[in-house]
C-alpha positions as CSV (number, residue, x, y, z in Angstrom):
1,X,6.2,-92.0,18.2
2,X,3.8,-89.3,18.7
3,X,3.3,-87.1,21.6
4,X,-0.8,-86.0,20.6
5,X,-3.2,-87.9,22.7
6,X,-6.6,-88.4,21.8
7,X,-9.3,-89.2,24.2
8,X,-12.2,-90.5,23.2
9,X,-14.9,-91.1,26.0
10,X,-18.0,-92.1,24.4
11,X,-18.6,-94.4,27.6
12,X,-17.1,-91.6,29.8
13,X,-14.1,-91.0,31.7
14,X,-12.9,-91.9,35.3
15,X,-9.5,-92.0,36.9
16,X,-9.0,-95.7,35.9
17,X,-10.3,-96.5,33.1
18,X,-7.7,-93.6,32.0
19,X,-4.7,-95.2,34.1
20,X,-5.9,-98.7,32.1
21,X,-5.6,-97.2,28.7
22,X,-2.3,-95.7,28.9
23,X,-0.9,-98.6,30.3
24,X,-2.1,-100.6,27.3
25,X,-1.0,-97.4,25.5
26,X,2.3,-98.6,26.5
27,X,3.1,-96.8,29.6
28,X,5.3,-98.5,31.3
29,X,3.8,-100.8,34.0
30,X,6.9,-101.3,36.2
31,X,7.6,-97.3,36.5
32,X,4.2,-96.9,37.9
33,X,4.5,-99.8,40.4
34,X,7.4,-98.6,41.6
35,X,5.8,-94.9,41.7
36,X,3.1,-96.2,43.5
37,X,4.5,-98.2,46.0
38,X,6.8,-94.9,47.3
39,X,3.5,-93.2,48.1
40,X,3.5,-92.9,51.8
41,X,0.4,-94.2,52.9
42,X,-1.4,-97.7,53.1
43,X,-4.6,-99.6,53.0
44,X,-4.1,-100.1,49.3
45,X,-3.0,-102.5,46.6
46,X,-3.3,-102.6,42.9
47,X,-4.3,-105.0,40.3
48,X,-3.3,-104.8,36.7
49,X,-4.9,-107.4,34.1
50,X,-6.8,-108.0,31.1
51,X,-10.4,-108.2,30.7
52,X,-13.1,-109.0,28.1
53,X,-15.3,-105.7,27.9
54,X,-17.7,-106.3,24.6
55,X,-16.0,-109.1,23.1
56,X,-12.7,-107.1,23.3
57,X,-9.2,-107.7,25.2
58,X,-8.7,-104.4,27.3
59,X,-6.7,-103.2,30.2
60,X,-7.8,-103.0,33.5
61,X,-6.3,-100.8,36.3
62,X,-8.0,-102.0,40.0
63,X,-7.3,-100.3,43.4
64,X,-7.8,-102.9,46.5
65,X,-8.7,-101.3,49.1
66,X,-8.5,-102.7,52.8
67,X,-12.1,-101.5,53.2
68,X,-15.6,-101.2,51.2
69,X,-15.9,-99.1,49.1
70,X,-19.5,-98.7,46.7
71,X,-17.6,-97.1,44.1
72,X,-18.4,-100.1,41.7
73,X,-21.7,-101.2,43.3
74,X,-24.2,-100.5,40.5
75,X,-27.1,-101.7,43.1
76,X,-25.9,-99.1,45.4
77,X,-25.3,-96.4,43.3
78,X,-28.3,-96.7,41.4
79,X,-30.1,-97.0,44.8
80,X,-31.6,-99.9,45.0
81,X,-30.6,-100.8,48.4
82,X,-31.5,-99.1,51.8
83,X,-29.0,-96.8,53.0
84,X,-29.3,-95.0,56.6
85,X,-27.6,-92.0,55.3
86,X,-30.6,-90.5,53.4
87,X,-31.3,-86.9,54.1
88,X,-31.3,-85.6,50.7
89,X,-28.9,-82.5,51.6
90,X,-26.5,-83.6,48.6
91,X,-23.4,-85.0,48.9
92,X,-20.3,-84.0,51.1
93,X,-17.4,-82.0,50.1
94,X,-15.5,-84.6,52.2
95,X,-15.7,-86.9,49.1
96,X,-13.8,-86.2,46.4
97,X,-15.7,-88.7,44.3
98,X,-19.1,-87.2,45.1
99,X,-21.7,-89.6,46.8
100,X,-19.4,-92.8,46.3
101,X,-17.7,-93.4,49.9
102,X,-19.4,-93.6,53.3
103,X,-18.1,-92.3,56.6
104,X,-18.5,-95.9,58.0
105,X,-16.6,-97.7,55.6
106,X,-13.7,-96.4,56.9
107,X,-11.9,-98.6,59.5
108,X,-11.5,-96.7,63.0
109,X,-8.0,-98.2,62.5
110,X,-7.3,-95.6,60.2
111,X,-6.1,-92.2,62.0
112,X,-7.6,-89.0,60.3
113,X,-11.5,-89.4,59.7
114,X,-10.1,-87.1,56.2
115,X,-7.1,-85.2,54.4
116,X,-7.1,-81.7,53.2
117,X,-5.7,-80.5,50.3
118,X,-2.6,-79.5,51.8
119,X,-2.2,-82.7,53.3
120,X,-2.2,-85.2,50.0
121,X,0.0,-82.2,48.5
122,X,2.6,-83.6,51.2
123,X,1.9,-87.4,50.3
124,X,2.4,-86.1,46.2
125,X,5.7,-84.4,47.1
126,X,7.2,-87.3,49.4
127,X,6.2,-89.8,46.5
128,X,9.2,-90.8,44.1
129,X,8.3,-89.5,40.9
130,X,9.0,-86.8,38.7
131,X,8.6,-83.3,39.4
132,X,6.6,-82.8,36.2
133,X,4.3,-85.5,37.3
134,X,4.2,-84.3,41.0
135,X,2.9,-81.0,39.4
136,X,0.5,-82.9,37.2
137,X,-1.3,-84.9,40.3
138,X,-1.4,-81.7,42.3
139,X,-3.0,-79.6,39.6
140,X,-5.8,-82.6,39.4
141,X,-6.8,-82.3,42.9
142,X,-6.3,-78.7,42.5
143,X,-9.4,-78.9,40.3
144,X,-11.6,-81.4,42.2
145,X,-11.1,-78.9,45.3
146,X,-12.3,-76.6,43.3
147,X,-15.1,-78.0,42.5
148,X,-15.7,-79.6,45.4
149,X,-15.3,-76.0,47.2
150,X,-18.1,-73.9,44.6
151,X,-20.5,-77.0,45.3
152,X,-20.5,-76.8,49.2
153,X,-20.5,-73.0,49.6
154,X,-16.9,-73.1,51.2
155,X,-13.1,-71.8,50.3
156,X,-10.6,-74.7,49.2
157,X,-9.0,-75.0,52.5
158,X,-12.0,-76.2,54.0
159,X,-12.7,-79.2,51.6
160,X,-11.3,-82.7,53.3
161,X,-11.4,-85.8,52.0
162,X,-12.5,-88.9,53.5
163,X,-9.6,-91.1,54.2
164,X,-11.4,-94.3,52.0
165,X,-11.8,-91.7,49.2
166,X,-8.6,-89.8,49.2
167,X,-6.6,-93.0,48.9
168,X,-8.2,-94.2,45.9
169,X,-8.1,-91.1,44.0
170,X,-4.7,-90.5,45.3
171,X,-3.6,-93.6,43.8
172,X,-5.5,-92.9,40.6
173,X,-4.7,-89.6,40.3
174,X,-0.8,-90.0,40.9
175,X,-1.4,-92.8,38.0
176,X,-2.3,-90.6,35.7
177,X,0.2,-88.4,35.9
178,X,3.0,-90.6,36.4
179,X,1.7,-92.7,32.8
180,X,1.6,-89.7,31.1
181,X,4.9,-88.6,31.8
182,X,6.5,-91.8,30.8
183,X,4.7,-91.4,27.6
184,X,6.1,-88.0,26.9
185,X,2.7,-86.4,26.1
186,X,3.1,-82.9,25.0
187,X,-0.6,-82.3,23.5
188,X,-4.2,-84.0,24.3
189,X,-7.3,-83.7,22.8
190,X,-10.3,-84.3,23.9
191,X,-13.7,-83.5,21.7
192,X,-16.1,-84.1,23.8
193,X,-17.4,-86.1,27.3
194,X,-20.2,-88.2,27.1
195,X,-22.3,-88.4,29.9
196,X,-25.8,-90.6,31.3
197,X,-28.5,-88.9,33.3
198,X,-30.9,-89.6,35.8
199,X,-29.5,-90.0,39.9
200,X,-26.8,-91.5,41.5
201,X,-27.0,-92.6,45.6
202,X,-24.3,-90.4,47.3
203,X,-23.5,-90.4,51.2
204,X,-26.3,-88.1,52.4
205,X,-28.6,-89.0,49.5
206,X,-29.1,-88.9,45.7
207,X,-27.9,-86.3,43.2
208,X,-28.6,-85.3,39.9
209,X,-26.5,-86.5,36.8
210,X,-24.4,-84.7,36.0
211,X,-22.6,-84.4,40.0
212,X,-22.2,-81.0,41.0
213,X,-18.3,-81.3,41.0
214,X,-18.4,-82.4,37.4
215,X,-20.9,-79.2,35.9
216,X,-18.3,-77.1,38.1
217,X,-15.4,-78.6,36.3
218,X,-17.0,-78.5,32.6
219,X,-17.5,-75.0,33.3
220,X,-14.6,-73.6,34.6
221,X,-12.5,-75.5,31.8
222,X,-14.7,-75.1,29.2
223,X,-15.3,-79.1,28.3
224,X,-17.7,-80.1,26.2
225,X,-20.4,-82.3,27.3
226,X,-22.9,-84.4,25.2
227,X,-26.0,-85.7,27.7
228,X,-26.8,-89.5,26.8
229,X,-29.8,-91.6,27.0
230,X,-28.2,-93.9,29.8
231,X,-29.4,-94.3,33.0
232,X,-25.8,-93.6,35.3
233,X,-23.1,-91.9,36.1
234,X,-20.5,-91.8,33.0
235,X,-18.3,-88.8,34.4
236,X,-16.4,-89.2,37.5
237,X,-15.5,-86.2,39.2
238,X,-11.7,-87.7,39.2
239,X,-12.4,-87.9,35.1
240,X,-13.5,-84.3,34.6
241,X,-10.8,-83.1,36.6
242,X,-7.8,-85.2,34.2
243,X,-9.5,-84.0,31.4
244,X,-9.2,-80.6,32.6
245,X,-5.7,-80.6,33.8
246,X,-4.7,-82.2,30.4
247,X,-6.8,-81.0,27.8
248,X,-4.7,-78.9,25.2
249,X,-7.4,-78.8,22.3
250,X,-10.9,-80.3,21.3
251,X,-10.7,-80.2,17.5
252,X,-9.0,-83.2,15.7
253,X,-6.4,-82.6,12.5
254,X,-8.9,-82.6,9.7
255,X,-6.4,-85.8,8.7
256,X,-4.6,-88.3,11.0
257,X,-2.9,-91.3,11.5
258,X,-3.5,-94.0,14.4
259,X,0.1,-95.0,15.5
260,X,-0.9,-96.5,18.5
261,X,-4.5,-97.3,20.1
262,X,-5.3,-98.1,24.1
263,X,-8.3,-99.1,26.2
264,X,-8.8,-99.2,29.5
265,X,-11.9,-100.8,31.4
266,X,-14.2,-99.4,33.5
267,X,-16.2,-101.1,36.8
268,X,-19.9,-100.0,36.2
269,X,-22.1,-102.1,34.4
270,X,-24.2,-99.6,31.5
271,X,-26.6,-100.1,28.7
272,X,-22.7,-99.4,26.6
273,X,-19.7,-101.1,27.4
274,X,-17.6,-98.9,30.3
275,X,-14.2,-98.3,27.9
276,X,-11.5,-95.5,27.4
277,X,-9.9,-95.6,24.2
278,X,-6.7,-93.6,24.0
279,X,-4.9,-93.3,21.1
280,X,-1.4,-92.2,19.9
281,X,-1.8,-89.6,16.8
282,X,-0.3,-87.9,14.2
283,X,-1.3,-85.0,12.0
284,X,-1.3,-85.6,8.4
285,X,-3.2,-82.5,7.3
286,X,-1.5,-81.1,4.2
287,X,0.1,-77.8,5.2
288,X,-1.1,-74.5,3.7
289,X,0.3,-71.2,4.1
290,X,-2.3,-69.5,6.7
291,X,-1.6,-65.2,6.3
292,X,-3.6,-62.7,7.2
293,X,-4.2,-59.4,5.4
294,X,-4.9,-55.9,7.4
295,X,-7.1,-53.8,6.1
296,X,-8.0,-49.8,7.1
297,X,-9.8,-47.5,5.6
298,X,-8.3,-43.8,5.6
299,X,-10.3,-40.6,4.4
300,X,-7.7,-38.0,6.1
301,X,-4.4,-38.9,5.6
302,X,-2.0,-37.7,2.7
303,X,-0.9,-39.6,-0.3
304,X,3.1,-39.0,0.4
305,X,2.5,-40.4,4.0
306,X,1.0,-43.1,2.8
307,X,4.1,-43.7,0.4
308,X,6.4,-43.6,3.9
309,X,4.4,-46.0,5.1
310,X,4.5,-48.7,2.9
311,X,8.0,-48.5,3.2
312,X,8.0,-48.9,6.8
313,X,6.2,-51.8,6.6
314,X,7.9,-53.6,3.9
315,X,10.6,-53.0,6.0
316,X,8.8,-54.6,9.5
317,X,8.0,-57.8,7.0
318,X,4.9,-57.2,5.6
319,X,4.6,-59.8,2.5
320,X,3.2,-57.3,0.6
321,X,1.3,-53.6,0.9
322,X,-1.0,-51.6,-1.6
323,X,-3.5,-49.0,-1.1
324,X,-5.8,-47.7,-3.8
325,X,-8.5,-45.3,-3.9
326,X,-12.4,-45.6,-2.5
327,X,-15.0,-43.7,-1.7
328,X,-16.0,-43.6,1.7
329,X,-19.1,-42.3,3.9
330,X,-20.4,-38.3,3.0
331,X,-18.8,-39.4,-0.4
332,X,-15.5,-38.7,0.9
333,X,-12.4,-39.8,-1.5
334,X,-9.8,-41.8,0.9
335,X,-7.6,-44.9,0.3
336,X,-8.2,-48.7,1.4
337,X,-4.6,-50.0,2.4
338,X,-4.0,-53.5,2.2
339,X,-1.3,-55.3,4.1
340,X,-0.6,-59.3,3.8
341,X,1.5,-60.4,6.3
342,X,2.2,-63.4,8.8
343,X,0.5,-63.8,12.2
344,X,3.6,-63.4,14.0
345,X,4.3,-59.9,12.4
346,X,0.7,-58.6,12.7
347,X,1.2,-57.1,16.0
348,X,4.6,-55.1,15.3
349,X,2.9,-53.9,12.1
350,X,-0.6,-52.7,13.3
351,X,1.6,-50.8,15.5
352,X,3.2,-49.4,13.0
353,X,0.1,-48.4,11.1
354,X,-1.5,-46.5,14.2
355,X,1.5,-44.8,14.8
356,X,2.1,-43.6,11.4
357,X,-1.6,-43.1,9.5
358,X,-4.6,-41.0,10.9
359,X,-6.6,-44.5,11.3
360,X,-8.7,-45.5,14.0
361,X,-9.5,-49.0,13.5
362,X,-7.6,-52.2,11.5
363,X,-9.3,-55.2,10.2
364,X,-7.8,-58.2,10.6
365,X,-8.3,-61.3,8.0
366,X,-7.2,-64.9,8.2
367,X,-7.0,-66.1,5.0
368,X,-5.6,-69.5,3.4
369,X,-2.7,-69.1,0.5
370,X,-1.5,-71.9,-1.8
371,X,2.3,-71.0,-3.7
372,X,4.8,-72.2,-5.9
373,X,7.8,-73.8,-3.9
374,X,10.4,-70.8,-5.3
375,X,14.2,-70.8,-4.3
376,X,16.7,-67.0,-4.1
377,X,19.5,-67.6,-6.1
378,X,22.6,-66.0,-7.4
379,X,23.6,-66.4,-10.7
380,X,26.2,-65.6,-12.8
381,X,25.6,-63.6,-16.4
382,X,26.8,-61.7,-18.9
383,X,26.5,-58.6,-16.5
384,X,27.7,-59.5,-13.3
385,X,25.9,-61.8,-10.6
386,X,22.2,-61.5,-10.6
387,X,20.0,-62.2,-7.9
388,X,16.7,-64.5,-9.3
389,X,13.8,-65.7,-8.2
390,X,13.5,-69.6,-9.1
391,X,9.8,-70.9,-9.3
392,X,8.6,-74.3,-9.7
393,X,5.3,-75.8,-11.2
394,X,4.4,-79.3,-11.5
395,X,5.7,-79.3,-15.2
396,X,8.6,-77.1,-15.1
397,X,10.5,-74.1,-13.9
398,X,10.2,-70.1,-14.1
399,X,13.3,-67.7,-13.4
400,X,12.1,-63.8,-12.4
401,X,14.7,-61.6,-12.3
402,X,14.5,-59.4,-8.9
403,X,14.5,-55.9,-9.7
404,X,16.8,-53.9,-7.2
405,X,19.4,-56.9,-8.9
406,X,18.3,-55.7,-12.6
407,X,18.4,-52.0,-11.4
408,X,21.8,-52.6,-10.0
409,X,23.2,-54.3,-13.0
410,X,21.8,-51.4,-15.2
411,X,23.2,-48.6,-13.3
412,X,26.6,-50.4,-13.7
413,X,26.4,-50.9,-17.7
414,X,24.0,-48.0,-18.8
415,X,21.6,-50.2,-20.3
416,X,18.0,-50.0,-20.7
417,X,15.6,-52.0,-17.4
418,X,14.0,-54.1,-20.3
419,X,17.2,-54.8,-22.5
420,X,19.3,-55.4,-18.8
421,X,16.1,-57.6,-18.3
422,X,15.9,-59.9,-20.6
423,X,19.4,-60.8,-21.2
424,X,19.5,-61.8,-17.3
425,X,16.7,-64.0,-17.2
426,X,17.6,-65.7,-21.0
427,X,20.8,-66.9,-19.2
428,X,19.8,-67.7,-16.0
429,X,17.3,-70.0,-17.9
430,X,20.3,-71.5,-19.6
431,X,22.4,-71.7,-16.3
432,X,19.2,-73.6,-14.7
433,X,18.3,-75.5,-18.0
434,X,15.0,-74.5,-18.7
435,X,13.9,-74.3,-21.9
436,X,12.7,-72.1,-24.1
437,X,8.7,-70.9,-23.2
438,X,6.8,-71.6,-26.6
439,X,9.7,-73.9,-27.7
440,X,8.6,-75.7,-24.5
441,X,4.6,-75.4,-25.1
442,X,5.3,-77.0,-29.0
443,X,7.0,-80.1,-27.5
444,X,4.4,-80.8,-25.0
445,X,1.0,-79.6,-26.2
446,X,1.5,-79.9,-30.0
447,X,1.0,-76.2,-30.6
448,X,1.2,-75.3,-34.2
449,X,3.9,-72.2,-34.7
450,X,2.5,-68.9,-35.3
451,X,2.7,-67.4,-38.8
């Protein structure tokens, strides 16, 4: 199975609508019960089922809570119901969902009025879960403090959490990670976030769409946001901040295969169905052979340090070096060199370059190869062993002898570089059982003999 996750949030992203599509992802359900329930805190249970969203089965992931909370309440949110707390200052940092839980929901039952940051750090680290899901959770908060901390005008230690809101996205949060541990995930994409406009009802009053938290979020971690015609909230702070922790890439393999698709509900009632799709995927791009070439232009340097050069960086593994002669600015004679080489070898032989030529600059090229599949043999011959170079086209096969191997075989017999030549790769040819070239061009394009 694969470990590259794609996201696709054209009906935006909270924390669970993504817990509900990696469960149906396959995430397994009874690993995150039993993750859940060794949190050390309370007021809290969770529902898992299937609902109809659109005409379509999907997964949904619901926190009970032991008190209200208007998370869900379009009427509220969309504020069309009176609300006493209406002063219009924005929304507190003491919510880590901005504008979604009120001071008096929470039960006077319930110890601290908030948490810090510190303190659900605690509750993540006491949970019983893996360590690489324990770093996940905390890196999610991480963010959402963050955010919370630029929106307010205060440092991170100061952001608390309401107690109604801390539990929800502590369970939501520790969700997440715990899901997509048990998946493996090693790589997530995530294009783009789609997002609704207009105002959303938070505790002190109503705030622009998108919430502060979110535009902090998109902009520290670089997502990408696309603004939609609908009339609501789309991006939860708790989304933006999963997104961020997670996201490895935006741009999808120019070719891929499904293996596995999820979707996870959402609460809020839209003008689009509230779904998550998550999906399992593969890259099935064909493979080309990405090199680079350097490229400097040199107007004082000598033409025998140029010769040392290349043989330094033939030797560093370049793939290949030439220089040949230009004219430059003032009409000054110099030499262009040339050097094709891998990415991982451009840094040791740029150094080598500076070090060794009078150049002041190198320009670097990304360019796209395509190659015959060729194979180093040895082969015995009439001369000794000879080392060949074995190349293979759709049709048929091509021998090239290497020359230090031709060189080496000359020395030994006193024979000519073509003569030494020819009788290598005639044999080889035999040894591999290729054919003869124009005996081979008669017998499969009909070519009449030359006179």
């Amino acid at each position: 199975m694969s470990n590259t996750l794609y996201l696709e949030c054209y009906s935006g992203i909270s924390g669970d609508m993504t817990v509900a599509a990696l469960l149906d992802l396959g995430a397994d359900q009874q690993v995150l019960e039993k993750a859940l329930k060794s949190l050390p805190i309370t007021g809290f249970d969770i529902q898992i089922s299937r609902v109809k969203k659109a005409g379509l089965d999907v997964c949904d992931f619901n926190v009970k809570l032991d008190h209200e909370n208007h998370d869900h309440d379009m009427a509220y949110l969309q504020g069309n119901q009176h609300h006493q707390h209406g002063d219009e200052q924005g929304h507190s940092h003491n919510a880590p969902e901005p504008g979604h839980h009120h001071e008096h929901d929470r039960p006077k039952s319930h110890g601290h009025a908030n948490r810090g940051l510190l303190e659900i750090v605690e509750i993540i680290n006491r949970a019983q879960i893996t360590d690489h899901a324990k770093e996940l959770a905390v890196r999610i908060f991480s963010i959402i403090a963050d955010a919370e901390a630029k929106a307010h005008g205060v440092i991170r230690d100061q952001v608390h959490f309401h107690e109604v809101g801390a539990v929800d996205s502590i369970v939501d949060i520790v969700a997440v990670a715990v899901c997509l541990d048990n998946l493996d995930i090693h790589k997530v994409i995530v294009p783009e976030l789609y997002e609704g406009r207009g105002f959303v009802r938070c505790q002190h009053g109503t705030i622009p769409i998108p919430v502060p938290a979110v535009t902090h979020i998109a902009a520290s971690h670089h997502l990408n946001l696309h603004i939609t015609s609908t009339d609501g909230e789309l991006i939860t702070p708790t989304g933006a901040a999963i997104v961020a922790a997670i996201k490895t890439g935006d741009q999808l393999p120019k070719q891929f295969a499904i293996e596995k698709t999820g979707m996870g509900a959402g609460k809020r009632t839209y003008d689009r169905p509230s779904l998550l799709r998550a999906m399992l995927i593969s890259d099935k791009t064909p493979k080309q052979d990405g090199i680079y070439k350097l490229e400097s232009n040199i107007d004082d340097c000598g033409g025998e340090i140029l010769g040392f050069v290349m043989d330094r960086l033939f030797e560093a593994g370049a793939r290949d070096v030439h220089y040949m002669p230009v004219y430059m600015k003032k009409n000054r004679p110099g030499y262009q060199l040339n050097v094709i080489c891998k990415k991982e070898d451009i840094e040791i032989l740029e150094q080598i370059i500076f070090e060794e030529t009078t150049t002041i600059g190198v320009r670097r090229i990304h360019m796209e190869s395509t190659g015959l599949r060729r194979t180093i043999k040895r082969i015995p011959t009439s001369l000794g062993v000879a080392q060949v170079k074995v190349c293979e086209l759709e049709s048929r096969k091509r021998i090239y002898p290497e020359y230090v191997s031709v060189v080496e075989l000359c020395e030994k017999h006193r024979m000519a570089y073509q003569d030494a030549y020819h009788i290598i790769k005639k044999e080889c040819e035999a040894a591999e059982g290729i054919k003869d070239c124009e005996l081979f061009k008669r017998n499969r394009f009909e070519l009449p003999l030359s006179s």
